[in-house]
C-alpha distance (Angstrom), angle and dihedral (degrees) to the residues before:
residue distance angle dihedral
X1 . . .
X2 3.66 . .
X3 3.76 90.1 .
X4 3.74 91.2 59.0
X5 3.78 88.7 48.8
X6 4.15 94.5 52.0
X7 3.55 79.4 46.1
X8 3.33 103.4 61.6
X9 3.97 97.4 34.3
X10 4.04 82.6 59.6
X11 3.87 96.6 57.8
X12 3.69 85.2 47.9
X13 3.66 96.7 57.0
X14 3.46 93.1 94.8
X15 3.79 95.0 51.3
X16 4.08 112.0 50.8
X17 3.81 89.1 -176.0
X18 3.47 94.5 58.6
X19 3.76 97.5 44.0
X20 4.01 88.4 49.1
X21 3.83 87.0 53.9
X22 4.09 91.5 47.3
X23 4.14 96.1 46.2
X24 4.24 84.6 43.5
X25 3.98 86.1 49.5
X26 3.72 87.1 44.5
X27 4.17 95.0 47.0
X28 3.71 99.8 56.6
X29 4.19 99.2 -80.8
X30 4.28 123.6 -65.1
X31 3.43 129.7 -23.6
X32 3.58 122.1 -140.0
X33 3.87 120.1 -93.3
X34 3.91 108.1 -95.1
X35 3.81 84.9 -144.4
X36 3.82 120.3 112.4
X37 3.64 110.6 -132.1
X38 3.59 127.3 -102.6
X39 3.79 146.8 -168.5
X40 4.04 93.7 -164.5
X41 4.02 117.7 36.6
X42 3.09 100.8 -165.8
X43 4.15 93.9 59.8
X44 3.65 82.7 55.0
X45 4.01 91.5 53.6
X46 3.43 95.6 49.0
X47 3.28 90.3 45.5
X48 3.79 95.1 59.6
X49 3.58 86.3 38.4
X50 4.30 88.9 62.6
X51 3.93 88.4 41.0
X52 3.77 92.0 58.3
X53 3.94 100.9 28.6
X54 4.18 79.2 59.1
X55 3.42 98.2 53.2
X56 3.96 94.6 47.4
X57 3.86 83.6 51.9
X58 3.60 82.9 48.6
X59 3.70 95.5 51.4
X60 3.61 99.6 47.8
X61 3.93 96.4 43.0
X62 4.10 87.3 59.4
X63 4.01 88.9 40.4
X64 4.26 92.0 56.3
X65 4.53 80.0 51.0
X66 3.74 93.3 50.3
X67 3.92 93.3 50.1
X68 3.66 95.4 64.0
């Protein structure tokens, strides 16, 4: 069996939609999208864009402490 399955993930090496589909087919069927849902996109990307601009802030403000 897991021959067949490397197998068949090789000839779909070429294609990443059709090896999504096979591993989803594989796993039980879809998940649902992680993504909250939004009437404005580009709210949403900034606010990603604050989340992770915060945490590199966050990062570097406890790296300057650790150097000392």
């Amino acid at each position: 069996m897991g021959r067949k399955l490397s197998q068949k993930v090789l000839a779909f090496k070429e294609d990443s939609k059709k090896l999504y589909n096979f591993v989803t087919e594989l796993t039980g069927g879809k998940s649902e999208n992680p993504m909250p849902t939004v009437e404005n996109e580009t709210s949403l990307a900034d606010k990603f864009a604050d989340f992770f601009m915060n945490k590199i802030e966050t990062i570097r403000d406890n790296l300057k402490h650790h150097k000392n």
